[in-house]
VOVO-970551 format. One record per residue (C-alpha): residue in one letter; residue number from 1; x, y, z. Coordinates in steps of 0.05 Angstrom, whole numbers. Each point is the difference from the previous one (the first is absolute). Example, Ala and Ser with C-alpha at 12.3 -4.5 7.8 and 13.67 -1.06 7.14 Angstrom:
   nupa   marlo        x        y        z
      A       1      246      -90      156
      S       2       27       69      -13
end
This chain:
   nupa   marlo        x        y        z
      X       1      461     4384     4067
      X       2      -32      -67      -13
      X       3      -25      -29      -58
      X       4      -68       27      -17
      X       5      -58      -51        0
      X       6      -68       -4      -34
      X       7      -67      -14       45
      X       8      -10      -74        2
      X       9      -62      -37       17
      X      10       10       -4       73
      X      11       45       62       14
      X      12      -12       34       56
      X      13        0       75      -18
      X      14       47       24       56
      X      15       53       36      -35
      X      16      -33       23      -78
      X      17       69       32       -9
      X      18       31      -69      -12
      X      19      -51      -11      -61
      X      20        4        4      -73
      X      21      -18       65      -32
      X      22      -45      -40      -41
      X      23      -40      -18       63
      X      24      -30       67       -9
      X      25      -44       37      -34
      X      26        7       63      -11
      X      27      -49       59       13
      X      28       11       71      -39
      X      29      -73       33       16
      X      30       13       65       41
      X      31      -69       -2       31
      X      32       20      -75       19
      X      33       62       21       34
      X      34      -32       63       29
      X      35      -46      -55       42
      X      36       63      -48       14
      X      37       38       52       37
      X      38      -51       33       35
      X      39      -24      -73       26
      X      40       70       -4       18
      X      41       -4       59       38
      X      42      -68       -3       31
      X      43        8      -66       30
      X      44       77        7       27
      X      45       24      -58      -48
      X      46       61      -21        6
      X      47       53       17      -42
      X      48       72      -35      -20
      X      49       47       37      -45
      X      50       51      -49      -36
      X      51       58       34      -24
      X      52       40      -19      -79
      X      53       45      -37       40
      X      54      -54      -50       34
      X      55        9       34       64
      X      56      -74        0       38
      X      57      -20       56       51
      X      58      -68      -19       37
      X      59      -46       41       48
      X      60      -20       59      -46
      X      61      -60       46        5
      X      62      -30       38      -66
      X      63       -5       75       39
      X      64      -27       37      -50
      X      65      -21       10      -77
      X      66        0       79      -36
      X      67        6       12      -72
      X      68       80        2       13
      X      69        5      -69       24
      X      70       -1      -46       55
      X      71       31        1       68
      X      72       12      -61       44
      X      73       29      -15       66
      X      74       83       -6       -8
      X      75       10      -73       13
      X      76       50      -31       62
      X      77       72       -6      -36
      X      78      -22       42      -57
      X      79       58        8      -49
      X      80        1       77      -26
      X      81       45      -18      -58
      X      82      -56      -49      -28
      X      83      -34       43      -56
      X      84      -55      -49      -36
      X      85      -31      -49       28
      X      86      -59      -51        3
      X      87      -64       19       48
      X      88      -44      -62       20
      X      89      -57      -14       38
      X      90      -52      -32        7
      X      91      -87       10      -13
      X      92      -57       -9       36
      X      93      -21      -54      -54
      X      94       64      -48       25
      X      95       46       26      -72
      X      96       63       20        6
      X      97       19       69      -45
      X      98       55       33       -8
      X      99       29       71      -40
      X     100       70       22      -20
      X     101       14       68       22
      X     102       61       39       20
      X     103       12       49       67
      X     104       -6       77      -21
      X     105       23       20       64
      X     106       28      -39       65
      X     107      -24       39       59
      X     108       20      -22       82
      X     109      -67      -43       14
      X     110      -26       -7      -77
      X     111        7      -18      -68
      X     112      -32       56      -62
      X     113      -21      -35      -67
      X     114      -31       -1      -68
      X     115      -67      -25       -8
      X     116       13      -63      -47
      X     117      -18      -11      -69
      X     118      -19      -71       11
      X     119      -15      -49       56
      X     120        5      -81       -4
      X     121      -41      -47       25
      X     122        8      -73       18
      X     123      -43      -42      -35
      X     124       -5      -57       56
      X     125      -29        8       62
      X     126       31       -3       62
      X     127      -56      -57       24
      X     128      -42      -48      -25
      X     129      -75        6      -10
      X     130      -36      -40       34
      X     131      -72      -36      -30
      X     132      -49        9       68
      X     133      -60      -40        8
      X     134      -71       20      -34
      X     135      -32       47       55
      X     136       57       29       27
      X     137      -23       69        8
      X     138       37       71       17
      X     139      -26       59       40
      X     140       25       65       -2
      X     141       -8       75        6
      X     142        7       56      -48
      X     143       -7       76       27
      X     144      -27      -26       61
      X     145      -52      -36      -42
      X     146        1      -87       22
      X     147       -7      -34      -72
      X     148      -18      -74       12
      X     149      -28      -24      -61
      X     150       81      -30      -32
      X     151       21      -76      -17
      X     152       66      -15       14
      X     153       36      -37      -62
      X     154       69       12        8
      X     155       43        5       61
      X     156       75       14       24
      X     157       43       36       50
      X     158        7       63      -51
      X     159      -77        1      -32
      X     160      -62      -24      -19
      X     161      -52      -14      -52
      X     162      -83       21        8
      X     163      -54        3      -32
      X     164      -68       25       17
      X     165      -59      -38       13
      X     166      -45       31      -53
      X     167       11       39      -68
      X     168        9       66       44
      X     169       34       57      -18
      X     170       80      -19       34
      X     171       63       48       45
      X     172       35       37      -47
      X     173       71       -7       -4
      X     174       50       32       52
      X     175      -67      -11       50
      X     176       31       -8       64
      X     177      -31      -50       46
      X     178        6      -11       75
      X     179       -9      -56       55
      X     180        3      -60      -51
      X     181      -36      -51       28
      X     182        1      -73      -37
      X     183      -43      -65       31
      X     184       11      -63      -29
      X     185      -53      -46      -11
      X     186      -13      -77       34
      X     187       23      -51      -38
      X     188      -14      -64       13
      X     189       34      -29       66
      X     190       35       67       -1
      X     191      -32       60       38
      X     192        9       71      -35
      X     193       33       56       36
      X     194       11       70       -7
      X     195       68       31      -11
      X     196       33       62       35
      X     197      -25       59      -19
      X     198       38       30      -59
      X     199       14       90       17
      X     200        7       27      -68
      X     201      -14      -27      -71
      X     202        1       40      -72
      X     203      -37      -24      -66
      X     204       50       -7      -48
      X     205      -40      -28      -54
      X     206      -80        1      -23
      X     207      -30      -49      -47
      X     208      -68      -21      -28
      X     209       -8      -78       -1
      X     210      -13      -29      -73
      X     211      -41      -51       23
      X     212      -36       23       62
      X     213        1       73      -12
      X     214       19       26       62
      X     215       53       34       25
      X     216       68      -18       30
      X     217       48       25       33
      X     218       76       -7        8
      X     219       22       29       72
      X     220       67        3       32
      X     221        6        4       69
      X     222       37       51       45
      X     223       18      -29       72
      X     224       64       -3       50
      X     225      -12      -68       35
      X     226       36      -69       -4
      X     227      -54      -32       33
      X     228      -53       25      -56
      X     229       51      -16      -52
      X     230        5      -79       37
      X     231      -81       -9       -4
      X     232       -1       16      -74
      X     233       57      -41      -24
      X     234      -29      -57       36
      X     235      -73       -8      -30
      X     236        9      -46      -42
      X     237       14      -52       67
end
């Protein structure tokens, strides 16, 4: 196995399993994990399992969660005589996690296991944020509802920062959101545009503003398109 790594400046967050320990922070809250794995779950993330011995197996689903454990598709190449192992993958807010576990019982097409005690969670994003320019504005719908009233602050290919446009009450946090839509504004020379539409989001994270006194929200975004993922890495050009 190589030599483990920490999580420079400018790493790109391809393979966590390479990093430090120490690049992680660990999370021990049951209702915490609870949410983590049913995300997981819910929205088909996938999963890499990196054996003791640095070997990685890719292209895992999470099947199912009981009160006995967790059950997950039986990777290509599986190894039955691999007992404990590493489980990574990755959130709808961009982070990388990842649990220790062990297999309880190696069946044909799947993999039983205990629920962990403990997940950990990189503490760099996978991208940049991006500052947007004043007036960039975000439309969206919540239970069918189209919410208009959000300023864009933030940007990248995993998430976003908003806040609303008065002291109003804000989404709660696990809101999910649907058909993202984010215009930027003229500047200048240089004519605004809107960017694709973005299928899925999830507020990760609610705060009132010191200063302004309205609420903000941190959202991640949930989508399967390179072409989506191109327009928001390039708005800063």
């Amino acid at each position: 196995m190589g030599q483990r790594r920490d999580v420079g400046p400018d790493s790109e967050v391809a393979s966590p399993w390479e990093f430090l320990e120490s690049s992680f922070l660990s999370e021990g809250d049951r209702d915490k994990i609870d949410n983590t794995l049913k995300e997981a779950k819910g929205n088909h993330l996938s999963l890499t399992l990196v054996a003791e011995d640095g070997r990685v197996f890719t292209q895992s689903l999470l099947i199912s969660l009981s009160v006995d454990g967790l059950l997950i598709d039986k990777p290509l190449e599986w190894d039955d005589q691999i007992a404990t192992f590493r489980l990574f993958f990755r959130g709808l807010n961009g982070r990388w996690l990842f649990f220790r576990t062990g297999v309880t019982q190696v069946m044909p097409f799947s993999l039983s296991m205990a629920w962990p005690n403990e997940v950990f969670v990189l503490q760099r994003r996978s991208y940049q944020r991006i500052t947007v320019p004043q007036g960039t504005r975000a439309i969206l719908k919540r239970d069918g509802r189209l919410l208009n009233s959000f300023y864009v602050r933030d940007l990248s290919p995993a998430g976003m920062l908003v806040c609303t446009a008065s002291p109003s009450s804000g989404l709660s946090v696990e809101a999910i959101l649907n058909d993202i839509v984010i215009s930027l504004p003229d500047i200048g020379a240089k004519l605004g545009r809107v960017l694709p539409p973005i299928d899925r989001g999830q507020v990760v994270r609610t705060y009132v503003d010191e200063e302004s006194q309205i609420y903000c929200h941190g959202i991640a975004f949930n989508y399967d398109s390179d072409y989506i993922r191109a327009a928001l890495g390039q708005i800063s050009e």
